[in-house]
N, C-alpha and C positions, 0 to 999 in steps of 0.2 A: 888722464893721459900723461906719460910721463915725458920728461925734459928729451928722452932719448927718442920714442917716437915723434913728439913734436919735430924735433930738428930732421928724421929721414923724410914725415909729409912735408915740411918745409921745402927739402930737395926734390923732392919726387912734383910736388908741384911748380915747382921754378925751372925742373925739368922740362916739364910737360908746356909751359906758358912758352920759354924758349923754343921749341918744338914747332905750337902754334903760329908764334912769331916768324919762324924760319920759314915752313910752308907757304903762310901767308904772301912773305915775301918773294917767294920762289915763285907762286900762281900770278901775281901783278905781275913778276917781269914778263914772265911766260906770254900773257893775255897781248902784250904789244908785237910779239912776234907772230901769233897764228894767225895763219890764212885759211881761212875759212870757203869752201868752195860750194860755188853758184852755180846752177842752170841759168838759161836766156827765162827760163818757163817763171823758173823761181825768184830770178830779179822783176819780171815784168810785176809778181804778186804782189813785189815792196820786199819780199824776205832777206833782202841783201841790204848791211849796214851803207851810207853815204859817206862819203869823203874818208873809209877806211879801207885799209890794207884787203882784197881776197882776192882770191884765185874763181874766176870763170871758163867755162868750158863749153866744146860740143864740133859743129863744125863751121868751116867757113864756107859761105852760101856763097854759088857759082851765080859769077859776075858783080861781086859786091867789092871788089877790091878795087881802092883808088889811089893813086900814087902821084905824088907831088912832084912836078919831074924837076923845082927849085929846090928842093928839102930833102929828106927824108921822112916828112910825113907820108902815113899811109892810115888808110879807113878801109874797114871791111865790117862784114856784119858776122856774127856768130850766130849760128842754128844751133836749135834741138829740134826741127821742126813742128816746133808747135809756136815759140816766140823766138824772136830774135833779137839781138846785143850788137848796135853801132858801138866800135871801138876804133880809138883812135888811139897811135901810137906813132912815137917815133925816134927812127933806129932803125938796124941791119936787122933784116928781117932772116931767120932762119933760114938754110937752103932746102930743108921741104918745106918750107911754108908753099903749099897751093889750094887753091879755090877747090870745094872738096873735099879738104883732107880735116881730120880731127886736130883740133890746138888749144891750148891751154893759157890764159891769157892771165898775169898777174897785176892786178894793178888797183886802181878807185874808180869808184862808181861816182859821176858828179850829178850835180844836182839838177843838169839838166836831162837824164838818162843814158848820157854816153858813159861809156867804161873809158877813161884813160888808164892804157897800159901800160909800165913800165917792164916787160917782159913777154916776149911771147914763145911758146915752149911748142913744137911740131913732133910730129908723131915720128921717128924714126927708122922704120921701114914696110913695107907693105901692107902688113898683117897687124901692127901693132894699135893699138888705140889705146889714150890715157884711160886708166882704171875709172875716173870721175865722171870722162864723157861718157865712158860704157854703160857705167851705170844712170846717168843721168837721162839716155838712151831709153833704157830699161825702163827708171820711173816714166817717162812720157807716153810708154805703151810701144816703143819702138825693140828692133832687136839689132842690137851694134853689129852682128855678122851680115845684115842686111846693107849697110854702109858700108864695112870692109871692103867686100865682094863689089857692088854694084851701087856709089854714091849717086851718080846721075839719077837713076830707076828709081832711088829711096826718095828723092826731093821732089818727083812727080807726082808723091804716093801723097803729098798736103793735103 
């Protein structure tokens, strides 16, 4: 091999390590930001990390919401009707937030099975449902136009 290709594999691989390096570095930061999203079905399996960042979903089950009339805490439960997700949060609750309706919940799972939330994200007008409940919906054997229409009717169908 001569002097002259030596030195282009020399760059061509110091290239490529740098490269590695960069990516590498790019996927770690990445990894701390994803939110990862749960069903109630799919937490209750264990498939949801503890004490980390994700995003859960589905609906909130009528009459499960409790309000701390000293605080701002509040607890409700979250459906996919098949399990469900006590989540505790607290904070100004969105103004659709209602019993019923489809919500997106970000926060950590603890160790004792509640979701502490620090975020909770509501459906914004009639027809709408987050894309994750819907499918979430879906995987459980359910059909999200069934809730849309007629939440009540869907939660007697357990």
């Amino acid at each position: 091999m001569t002097p002259k290709r030596r030195q282009k594999l020399a760059v061509i691989l110091g290239a490529l390590a740098l490269a590695a390096v960069a990516v590498g570095l790019t996927l770690y930061a990445l990894r701390a930001n994803i939110n990862l999203f749960y069903s109630p079905v799919q937490i209750a399996l264990g498939d949801a990390p503890i004490e980390r960042a994700i995003r859960a979903g589905g609906m909130v089950k009528e009459g499960s919401v409790v309000r701390d009339p000293q605080s701002l805490d509040v607890e409700f439960l979250v459906t996919d009707y098949v399990d469900e997700l006590a989540v505790a949060y607290n904070g100004i609750l969105p103004d659709l937030f209602r019993e019923g309706q489809g919500v997106v919940v970000v926060g950590k799972l603890s160790t004792d099975g509640r979701f502490i939330a620090d975020k909770v994200l509501a459906r914004h007008d009639e027809n709408y449902m987050p894309p994750e409940v819907s499918q979430a919906l879906e995987d459980a054997g359910y059909s999200p136009a069934d809730y849309q229409d007629q939440p009540v009717e869907a939660a007697k169908r357990e």
